[in-house]
C-alpha positions as CSV (number, residue, x, y, z in Angstrom):
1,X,6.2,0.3,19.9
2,X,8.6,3.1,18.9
3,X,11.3,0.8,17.2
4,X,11.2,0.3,13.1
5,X,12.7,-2.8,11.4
6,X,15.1,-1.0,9.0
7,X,13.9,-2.3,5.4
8,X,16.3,-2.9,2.6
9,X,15.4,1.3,1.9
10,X,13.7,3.7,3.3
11,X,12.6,7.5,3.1
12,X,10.4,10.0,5.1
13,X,10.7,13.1,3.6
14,X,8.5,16.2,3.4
15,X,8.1,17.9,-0.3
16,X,8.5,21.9,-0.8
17,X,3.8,21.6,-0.9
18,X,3.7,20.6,2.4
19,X,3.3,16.7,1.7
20,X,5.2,14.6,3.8
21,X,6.1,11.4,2.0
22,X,7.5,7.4,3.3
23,X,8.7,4.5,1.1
24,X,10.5,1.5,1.1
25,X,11.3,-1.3,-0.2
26,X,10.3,-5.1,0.6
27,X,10.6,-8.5,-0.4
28,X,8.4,-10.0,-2.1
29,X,7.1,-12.8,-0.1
30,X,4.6,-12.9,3.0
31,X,7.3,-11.8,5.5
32,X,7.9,-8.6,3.5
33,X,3.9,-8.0,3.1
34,X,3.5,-8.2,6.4
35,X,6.7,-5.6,7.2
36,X,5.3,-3.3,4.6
37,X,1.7,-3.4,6.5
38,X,3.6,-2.3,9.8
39,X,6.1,0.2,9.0
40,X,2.7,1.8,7.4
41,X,1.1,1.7,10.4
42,X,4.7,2.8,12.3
43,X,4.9,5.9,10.4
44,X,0.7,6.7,10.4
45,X,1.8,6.7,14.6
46,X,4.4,8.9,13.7
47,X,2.6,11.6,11.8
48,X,0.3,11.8,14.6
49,X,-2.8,9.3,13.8
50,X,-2.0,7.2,16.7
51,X,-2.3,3.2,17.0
52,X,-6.1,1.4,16.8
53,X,-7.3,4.9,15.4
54,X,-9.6,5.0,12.9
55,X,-7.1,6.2,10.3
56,X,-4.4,4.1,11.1
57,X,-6.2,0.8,11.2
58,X,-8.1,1.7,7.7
59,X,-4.8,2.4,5.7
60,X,-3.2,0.0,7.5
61,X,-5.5,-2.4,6.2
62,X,-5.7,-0.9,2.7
63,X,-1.6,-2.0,2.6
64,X,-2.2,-5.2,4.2
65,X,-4.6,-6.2,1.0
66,X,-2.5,-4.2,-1.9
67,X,0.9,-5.6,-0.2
68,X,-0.9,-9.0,0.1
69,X,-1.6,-9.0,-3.2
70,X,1.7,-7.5,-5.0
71,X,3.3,-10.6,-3.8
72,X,0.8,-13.1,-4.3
73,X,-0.2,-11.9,-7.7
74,X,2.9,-9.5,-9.1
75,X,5.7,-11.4,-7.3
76,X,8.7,-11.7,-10.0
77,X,11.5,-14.6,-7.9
78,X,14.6,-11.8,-7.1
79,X,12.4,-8.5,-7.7
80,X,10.9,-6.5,-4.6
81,X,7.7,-4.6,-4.0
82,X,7.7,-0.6,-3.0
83,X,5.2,0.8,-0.6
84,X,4.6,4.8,-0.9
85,X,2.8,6.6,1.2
86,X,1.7,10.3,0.9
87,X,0.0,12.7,3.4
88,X,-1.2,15.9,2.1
89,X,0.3,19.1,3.5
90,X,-3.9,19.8,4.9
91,X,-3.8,16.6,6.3
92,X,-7.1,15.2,4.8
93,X,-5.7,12.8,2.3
94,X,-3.7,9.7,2.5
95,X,-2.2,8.3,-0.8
96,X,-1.0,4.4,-0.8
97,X,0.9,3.3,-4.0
98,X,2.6,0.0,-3.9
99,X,4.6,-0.9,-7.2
100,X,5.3,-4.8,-8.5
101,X,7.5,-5.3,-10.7
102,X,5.1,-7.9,-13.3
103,X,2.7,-5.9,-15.8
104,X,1.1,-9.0,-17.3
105,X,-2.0,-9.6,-14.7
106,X,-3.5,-6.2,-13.8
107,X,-6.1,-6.0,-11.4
108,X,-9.8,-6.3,-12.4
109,X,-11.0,-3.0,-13.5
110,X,-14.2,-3.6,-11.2
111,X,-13.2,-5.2,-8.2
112,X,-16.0,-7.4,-6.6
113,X,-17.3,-9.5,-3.9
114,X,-16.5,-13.8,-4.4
115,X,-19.7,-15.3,-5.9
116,X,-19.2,-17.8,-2.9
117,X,-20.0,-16.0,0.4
118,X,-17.7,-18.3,2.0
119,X,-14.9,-18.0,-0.4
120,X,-11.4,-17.6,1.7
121,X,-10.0,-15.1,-1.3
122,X,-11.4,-12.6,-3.4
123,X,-12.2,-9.7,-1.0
124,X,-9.0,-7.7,-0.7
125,X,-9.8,-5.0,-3.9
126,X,-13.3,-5.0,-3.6
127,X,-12.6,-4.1,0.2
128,X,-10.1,-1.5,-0.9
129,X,-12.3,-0.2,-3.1
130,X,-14.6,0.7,-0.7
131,X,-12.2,2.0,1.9
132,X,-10.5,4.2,-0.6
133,X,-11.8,7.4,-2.2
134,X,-10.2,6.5,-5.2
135,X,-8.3,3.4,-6.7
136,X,-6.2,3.4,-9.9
137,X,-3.5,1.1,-11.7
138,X,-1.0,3.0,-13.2
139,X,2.4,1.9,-15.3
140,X,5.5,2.2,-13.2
141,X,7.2,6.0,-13.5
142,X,10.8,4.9,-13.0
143,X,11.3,3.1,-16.2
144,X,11.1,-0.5,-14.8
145,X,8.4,-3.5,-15.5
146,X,5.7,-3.3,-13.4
147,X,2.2,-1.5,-12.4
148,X,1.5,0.3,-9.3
149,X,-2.1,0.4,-7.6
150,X,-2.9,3.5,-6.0
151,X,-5.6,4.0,-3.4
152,X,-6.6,7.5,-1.8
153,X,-8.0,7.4,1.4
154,X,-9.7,11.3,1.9
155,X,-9.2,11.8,6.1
């Protein structure tokens, strides 16, 4: 599929290093989790890890579980979620930030499995966690309320 769903904003740009960047903007319910996880996997396609690749359908799914979460877990009624994405100018490193706009329930420091094996919930940050090279919760940069969990996926 070669058409995007405009979002309420968007941006592809590449930096002076080399880094070609994407964000946007989405609501903060399921429907805009779920745009979020395929204008991720729209723009992977476009800077050349194609469809049902091994890249696109890992950081696809690593912003499937941090979108999933953002709204389930930092949804504020009337406040979106941003998804950032960042490859490197050598190609080998994906970064994934997406920023809620609720600091008072950060993620578990130590994401792990459900103590019941057949638990419907509980997997999305331990899975991330293993995906990603690195995972980190930082305090929003743009002066607003909010955290923003960061995964890096190295290619």
């Amino acid at each position: 599929m070669t058409t995007e769903i405009p979002p309420f904003e968007r941006t592809a740009d590449r930096t002076p290093s080399g880094e070609e960047s994407f964000s946007l903007c989405f609501t903060s319910t399921p429907r805009g989790a779920r745009r979020a996880r395929r204008l991720a996997s729209h723009r992977l396609d476009a800077w050349g890890f194609p469809y049902a690749s091994e890249v696109n359908d890992t950081v696809t799914l690593v912003v499937a579980e941090l979108a999933a979460n953002a709204v389930t877990h930092g949804r504020v009624p009337g406040r979106g979620v941003r998804l950032a994405l960042a490859l490197s100018a050598a190609r080998d490193l994906v970064r994934v930030e997406v920023t809620d706009t609720r600091e008072d329930r950060p993620p578990a420091d130590a994401p792990r499995l459900p103590l019941a094996p057949e638990a419907e919930t509980g997997r999305g940050l331990w899975l991330v966690s293993q995906l990603a090279s690195r995972v980190c919760v930082v305090p929003r940069t743009d002066g607003g309320p909010g955290k923003t969990v960061r995964a890096e996926l190295r290619l």
